[in-house]
C-alpha positions in Angstrom: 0.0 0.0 0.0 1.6 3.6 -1.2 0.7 6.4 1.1 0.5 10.0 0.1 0.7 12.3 2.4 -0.8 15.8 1.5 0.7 19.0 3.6 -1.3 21.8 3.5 -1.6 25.4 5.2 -5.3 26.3 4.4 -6.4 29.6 6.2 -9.1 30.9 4.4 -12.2 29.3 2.0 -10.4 29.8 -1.6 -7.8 27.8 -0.6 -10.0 25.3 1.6 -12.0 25.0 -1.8 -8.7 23.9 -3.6 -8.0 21.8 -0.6 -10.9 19.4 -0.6 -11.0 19.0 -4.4 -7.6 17.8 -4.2 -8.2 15.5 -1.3 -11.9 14.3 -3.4 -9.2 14.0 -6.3 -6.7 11.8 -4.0 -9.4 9.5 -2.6 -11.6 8.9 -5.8 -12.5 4.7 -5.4 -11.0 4.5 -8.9 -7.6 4.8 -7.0 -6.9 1.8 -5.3 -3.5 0.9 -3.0 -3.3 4.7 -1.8 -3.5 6.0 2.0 -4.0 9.4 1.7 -2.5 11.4 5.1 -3.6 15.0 5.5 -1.4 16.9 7.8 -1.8 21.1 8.2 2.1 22.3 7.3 3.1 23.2 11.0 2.0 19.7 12.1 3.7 17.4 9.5 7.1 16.1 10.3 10.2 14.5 8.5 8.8 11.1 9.7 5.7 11.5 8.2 8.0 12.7 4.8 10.0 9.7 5.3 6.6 7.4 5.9 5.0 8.4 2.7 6.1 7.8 -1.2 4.9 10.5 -2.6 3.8 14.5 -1.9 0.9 17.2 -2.5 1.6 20.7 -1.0 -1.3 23.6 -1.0 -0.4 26.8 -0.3 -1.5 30.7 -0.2 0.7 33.0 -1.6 1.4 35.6 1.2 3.3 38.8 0.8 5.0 37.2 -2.3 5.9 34.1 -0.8 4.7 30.9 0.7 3.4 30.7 3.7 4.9 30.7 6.5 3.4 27.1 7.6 4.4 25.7 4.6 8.3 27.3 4.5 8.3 26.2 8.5 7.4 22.7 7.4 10.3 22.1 4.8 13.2 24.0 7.1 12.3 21.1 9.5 12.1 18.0 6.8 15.0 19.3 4.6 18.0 17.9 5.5 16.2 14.9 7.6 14.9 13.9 4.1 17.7 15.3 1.3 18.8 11.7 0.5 16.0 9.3 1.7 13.3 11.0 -0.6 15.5 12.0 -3.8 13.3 11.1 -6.8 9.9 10.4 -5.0 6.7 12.1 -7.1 5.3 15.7 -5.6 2.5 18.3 -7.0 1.2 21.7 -5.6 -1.5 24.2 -5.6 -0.6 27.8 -4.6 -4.0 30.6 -4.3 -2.9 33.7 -4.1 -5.1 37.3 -3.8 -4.0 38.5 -7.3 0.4 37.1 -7.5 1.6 33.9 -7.0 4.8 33.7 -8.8 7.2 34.2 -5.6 5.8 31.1 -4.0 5.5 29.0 -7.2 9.1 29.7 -7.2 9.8 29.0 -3.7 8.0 25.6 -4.2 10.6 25.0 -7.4 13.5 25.8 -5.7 13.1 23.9 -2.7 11.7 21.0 -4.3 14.4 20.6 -7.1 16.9 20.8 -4.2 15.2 17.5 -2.5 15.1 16.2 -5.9 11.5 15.3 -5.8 9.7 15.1 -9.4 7.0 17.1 -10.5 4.4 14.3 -11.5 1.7 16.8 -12.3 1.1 20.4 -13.4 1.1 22.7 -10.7 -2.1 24.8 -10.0 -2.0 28.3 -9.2 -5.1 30.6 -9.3 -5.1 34.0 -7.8 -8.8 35.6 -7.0 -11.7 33.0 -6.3 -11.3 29.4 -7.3 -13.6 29.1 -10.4 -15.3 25.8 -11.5 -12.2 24.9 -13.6 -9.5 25.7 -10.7 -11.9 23.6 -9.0 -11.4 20.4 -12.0 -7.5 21.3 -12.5 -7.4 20.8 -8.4 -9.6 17.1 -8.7 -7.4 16.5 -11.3 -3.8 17.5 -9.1 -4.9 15.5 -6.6 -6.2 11.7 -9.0 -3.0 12.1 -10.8 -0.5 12.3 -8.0 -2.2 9.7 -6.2 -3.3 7.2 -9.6 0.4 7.8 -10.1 1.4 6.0 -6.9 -0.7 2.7 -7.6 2.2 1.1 -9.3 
């Protein structure tokens, strides 16, 4: 059985939206052989990295960054995880009032120095989730997870 463990910092409903059509996307009954494990960012630890085989992150974009919860949570699983976790399958989401770039490229710097692979297109939306952010999200969230059935 693969688990996937899905670290998240979700403070407000747009990204709450984006969380729980990931999570619906992760648990669909078409995926089979998948725990999914939801941990809020300041919560998850390098055990729980270490536990699972593969990775969704959500995040807001705040002040032109990631948040806070989310940088907090990789400053403690970084070095813990560099080696253990090279090469293991990752996606994100990022919502962000009306910028998301800086933490988009937080999330690629950080990531591409753990060596994780992006498995998925990443979805950023800025304003209110729309129907389609909504899909793209479902979609993050069965594809990351399908991809873990082996």
């Amino acid at each position: 059985m693969a688990t996937l463990l899905i670290v998240h910092h979700t403070p407000s409903p747009n990204c709450q939206a984006m969380f729980e059509a990931v999570v619906s996307g992760a648990t669909d009954p078409e995926i089979e052989n998948v725990t999914v494990v939801r941990l809020p960012a300041l919560s998850a630890t390098a055990s729980d990295v270490l536990a699972a085989d593969g990775y969704l992150l959500g995040t807001p974009a705040n002040l032109g960054y990631m948040s806070g919860a989310l940088k907090h949570f990789f400053d403690q699983v970084y070095y813990p995880c560099l080696d253990a976790t090279r090469g293991r399958p990752f996606g994100y989401y990022v919502h962000g009032g009306n910028d998301v770039t800086g933490a988009v490229r937080g999330i690629e710097s950080i990531t591409t120095g753990l060596g994780w692979r992006r498995t998925a297109e990443a979805v950023t939306v800025t304003g209110e989730p729309d129907k389609g952010d909504v899909e793209r999200c479902w979609e993050l969230g069965a594809t990351v997870a399908a991809g873990l059935m082996g």
